[in-house]
ChimeraX commands (.cxc) that place a marker at each C-alpha (Angstrom):
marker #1 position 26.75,92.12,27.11 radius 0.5
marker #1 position 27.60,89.42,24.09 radius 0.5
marker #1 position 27.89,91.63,20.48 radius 0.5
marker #1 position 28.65,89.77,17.52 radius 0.5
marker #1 position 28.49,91.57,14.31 radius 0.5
marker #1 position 28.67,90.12,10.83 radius 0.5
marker #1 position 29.85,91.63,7.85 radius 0.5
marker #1 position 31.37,90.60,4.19 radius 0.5
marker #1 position 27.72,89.26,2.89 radius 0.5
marker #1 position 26.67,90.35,-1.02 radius 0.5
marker #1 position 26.12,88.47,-4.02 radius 0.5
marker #1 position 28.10,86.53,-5.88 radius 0.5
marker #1 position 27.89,84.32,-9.23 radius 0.5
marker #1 position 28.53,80.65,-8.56 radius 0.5
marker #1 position 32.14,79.61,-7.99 radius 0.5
marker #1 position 32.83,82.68,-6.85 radius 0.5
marker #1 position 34.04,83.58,-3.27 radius 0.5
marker #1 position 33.47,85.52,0.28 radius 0.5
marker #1 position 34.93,86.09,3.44 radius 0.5
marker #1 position 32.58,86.57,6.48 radius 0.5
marker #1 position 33.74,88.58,9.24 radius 0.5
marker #1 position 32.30,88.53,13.04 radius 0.5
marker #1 position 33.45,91.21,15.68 radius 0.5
marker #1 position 32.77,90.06,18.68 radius 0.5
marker #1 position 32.85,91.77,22.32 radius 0.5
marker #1 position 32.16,90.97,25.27 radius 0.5
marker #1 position 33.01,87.56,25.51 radius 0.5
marker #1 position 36.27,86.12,26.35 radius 0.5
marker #1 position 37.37,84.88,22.87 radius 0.5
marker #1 position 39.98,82.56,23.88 radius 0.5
marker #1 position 37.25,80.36,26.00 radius 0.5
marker #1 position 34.23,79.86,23.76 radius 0.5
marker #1 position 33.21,77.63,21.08 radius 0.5
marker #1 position 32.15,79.70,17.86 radius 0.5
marker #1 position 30.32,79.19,14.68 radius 0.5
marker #1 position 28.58,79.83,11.55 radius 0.5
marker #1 position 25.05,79.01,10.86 radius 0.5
marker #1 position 23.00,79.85,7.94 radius 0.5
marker #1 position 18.90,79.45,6.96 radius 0.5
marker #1 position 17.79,79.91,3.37 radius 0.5
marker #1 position 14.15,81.57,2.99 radius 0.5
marker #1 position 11.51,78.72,4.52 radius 0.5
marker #1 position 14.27,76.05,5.53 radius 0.5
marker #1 position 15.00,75.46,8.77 radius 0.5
marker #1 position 18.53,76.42,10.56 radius 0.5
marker #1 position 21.34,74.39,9.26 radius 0.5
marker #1 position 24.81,74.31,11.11 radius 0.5
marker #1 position 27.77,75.61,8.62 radius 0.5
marker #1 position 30.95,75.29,10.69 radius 0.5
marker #1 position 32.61,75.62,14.35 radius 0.5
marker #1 position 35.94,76.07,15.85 radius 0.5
marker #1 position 36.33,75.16,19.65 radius 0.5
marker #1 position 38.66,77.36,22.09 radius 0.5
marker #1 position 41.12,75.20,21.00 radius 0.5
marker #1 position 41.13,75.85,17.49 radius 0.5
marker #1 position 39.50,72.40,16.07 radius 0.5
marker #1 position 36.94,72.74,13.65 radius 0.5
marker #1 position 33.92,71.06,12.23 radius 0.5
marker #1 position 31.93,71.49,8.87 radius 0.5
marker #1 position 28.69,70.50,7.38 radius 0.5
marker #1 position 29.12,67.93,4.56 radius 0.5
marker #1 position 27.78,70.28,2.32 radius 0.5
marker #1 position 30.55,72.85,2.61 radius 0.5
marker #1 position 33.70,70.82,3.41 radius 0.5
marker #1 position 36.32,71.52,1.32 radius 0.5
marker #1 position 35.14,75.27,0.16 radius 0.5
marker #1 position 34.57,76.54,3.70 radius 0.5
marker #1 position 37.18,77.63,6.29 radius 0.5
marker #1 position 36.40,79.16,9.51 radius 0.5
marker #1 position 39.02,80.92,11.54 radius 0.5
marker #1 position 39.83,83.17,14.34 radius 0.5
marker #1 position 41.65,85.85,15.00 radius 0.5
marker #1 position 42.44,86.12,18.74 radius 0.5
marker #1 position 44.22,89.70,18.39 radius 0.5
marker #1 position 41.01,91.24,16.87 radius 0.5
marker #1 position 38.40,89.25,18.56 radius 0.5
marker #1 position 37.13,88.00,14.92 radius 0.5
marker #1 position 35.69,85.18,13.77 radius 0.5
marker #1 position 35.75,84.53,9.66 radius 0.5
marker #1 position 34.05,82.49,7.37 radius 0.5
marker #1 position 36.28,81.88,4.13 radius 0.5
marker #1 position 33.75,80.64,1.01 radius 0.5
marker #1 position 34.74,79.36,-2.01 radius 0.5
marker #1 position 33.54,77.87,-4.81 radius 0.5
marker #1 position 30.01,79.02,-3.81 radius 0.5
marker #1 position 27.08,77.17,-4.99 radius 0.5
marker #1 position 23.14,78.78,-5.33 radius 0.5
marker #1 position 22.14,75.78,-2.43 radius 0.5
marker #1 position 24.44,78.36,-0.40 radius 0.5
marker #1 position 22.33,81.56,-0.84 radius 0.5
marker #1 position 20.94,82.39,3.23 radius 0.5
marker #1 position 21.36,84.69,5.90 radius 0.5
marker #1 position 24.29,83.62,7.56 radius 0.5
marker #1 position 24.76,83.77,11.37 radius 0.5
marker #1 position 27.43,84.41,13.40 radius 0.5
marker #1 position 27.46,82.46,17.00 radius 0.5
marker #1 position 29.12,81.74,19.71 radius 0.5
marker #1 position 29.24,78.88,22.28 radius 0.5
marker #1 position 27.93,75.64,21.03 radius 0.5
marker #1 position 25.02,74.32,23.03 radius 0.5
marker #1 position 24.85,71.43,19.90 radius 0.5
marker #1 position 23.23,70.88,16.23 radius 0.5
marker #1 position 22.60,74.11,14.70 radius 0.5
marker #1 position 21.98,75.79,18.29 radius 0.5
marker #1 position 24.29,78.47,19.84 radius 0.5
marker #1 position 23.63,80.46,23.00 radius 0.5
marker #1 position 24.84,83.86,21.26 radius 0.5
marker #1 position 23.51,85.26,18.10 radius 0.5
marker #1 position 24.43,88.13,15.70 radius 0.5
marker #1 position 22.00,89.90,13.33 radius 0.5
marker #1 position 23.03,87.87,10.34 radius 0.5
marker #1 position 24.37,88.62,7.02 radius 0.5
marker #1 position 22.95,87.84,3.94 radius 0.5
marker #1 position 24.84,85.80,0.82 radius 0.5
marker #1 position 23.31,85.01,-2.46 radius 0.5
marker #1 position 24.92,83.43,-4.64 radius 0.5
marker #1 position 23.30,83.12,-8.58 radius 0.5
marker #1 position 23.80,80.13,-11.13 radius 0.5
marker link #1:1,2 radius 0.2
marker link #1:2,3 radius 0.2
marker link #1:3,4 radius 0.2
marker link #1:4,5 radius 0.2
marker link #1:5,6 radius 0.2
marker link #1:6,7 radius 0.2
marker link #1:7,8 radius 0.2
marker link #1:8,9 radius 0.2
marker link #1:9,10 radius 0.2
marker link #1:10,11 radius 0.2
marker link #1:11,12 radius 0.2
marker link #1:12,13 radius 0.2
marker link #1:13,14 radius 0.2
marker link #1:14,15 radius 0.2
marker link #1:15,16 radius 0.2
marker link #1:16,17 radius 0.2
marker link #1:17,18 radius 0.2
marker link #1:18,19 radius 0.2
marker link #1:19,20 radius 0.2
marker link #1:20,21 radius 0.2
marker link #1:21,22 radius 0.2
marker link #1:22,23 radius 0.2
marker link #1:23,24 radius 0.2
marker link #1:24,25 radius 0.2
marker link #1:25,26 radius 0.2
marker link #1:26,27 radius 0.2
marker link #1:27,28 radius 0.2
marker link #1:28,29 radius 0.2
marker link #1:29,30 radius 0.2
marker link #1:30,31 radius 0.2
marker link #1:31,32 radius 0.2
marker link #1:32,33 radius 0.2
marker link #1:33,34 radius 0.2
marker link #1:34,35 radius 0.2
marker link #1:35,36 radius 0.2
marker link #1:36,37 radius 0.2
marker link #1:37,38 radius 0.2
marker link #1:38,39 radius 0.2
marker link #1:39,40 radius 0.2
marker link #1:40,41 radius 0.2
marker link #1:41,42 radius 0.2
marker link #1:42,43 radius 0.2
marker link #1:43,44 radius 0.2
marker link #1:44,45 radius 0.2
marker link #1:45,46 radius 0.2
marker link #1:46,47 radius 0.2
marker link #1:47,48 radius 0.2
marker link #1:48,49 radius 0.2
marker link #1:49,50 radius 0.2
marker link #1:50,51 radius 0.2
marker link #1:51,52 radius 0.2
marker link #1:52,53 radius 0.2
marker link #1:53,54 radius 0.2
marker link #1:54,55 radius 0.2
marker link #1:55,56 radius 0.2
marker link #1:56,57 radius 0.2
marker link #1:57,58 radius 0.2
marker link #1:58,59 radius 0.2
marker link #1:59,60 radius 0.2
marker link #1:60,61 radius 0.2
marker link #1:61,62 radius 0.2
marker link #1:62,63 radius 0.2
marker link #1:63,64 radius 0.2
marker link #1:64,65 radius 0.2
marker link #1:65,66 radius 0.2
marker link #1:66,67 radius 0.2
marker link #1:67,68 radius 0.2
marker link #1:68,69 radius 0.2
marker link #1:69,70 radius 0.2
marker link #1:70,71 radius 0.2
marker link #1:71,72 radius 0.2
marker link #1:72,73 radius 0.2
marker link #1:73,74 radius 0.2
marker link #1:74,75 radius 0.2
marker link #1:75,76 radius 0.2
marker link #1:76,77 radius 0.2
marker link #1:77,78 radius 0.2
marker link #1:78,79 radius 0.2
marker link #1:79,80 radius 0.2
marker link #1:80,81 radius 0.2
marker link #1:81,82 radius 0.2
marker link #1:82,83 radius 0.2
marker link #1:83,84 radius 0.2
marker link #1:84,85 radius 0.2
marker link #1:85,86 radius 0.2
marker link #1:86,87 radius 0.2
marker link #1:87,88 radius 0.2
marker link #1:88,89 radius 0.2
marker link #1:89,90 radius 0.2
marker link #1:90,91 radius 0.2
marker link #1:91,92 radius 0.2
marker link #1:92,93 radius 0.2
marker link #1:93,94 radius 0.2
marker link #1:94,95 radius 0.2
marker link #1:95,96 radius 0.2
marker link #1:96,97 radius 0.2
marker link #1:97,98 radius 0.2
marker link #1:98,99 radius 0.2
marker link #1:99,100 radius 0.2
marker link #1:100,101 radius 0.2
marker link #1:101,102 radius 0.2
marker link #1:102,103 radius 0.2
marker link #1:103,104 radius 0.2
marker link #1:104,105 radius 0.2
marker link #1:105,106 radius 0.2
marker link #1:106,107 radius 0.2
marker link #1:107,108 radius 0.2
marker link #1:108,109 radius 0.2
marker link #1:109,110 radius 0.2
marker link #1:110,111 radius 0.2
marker link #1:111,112 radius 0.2
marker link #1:112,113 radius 0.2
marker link #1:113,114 radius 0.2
marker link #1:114,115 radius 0.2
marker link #1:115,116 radius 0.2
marker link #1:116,117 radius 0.2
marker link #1:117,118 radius 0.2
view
């Protein structure tokens, strides 16, 4: 059975920073594609960020250059580095894992929320 369980979400002032953790289980790490995706209150789902099973990565326009996803294979964890936050970034934020394409993952986690005040 997939788990994936974020943590690190709270509020911030803008320009602050957070790192978003995922431990994941049962899964085989190494293999699938993993991501980030976050919805604000009445928007729809918006992709954040991936990184394959070979460690390339993607971002949404809106957050390249202040977010950095990563892996760490030895803990089974997924992170979300975010800097220089903006309000337009306040959502829950979703952990997932393997890309099916757009915003849509097969695997979910309960989400974790960020808000982020001007």
């Amino acid at each position: 059975q997939v788990q994936l369980v974020e943590s690190g979400g709270g509020s911030v002032q803008a320009g602050g920073s957070l790192r978003l953790s995922c431990a994941a289980s049962g899964i085989t790490f190494s293999v699938y594609s993993m991501g980030w995706v976050r919805q604000a209150l009445g928007k729809e789902r918006e992709f954040v960020s991936r990184i394959n099973s070979g460690g390339s990565t993607s971002y949404a326009e809106s957050v390249k250059g202040r977010f950095a996803i990563s892996k760490d294979y030895a803990k089974n964890t997924l992170y979300l580095q975010m800097n220089n936050l903006k309000p337009e970034d306040t959502a829950m934020y979703y952990c997932a894992a393997e890309y099916l394409g757009g915003p849509n993952f097969r695997y979910w986690g309960q989400g974790t929320q960020v808000t982020v005040s001007s």
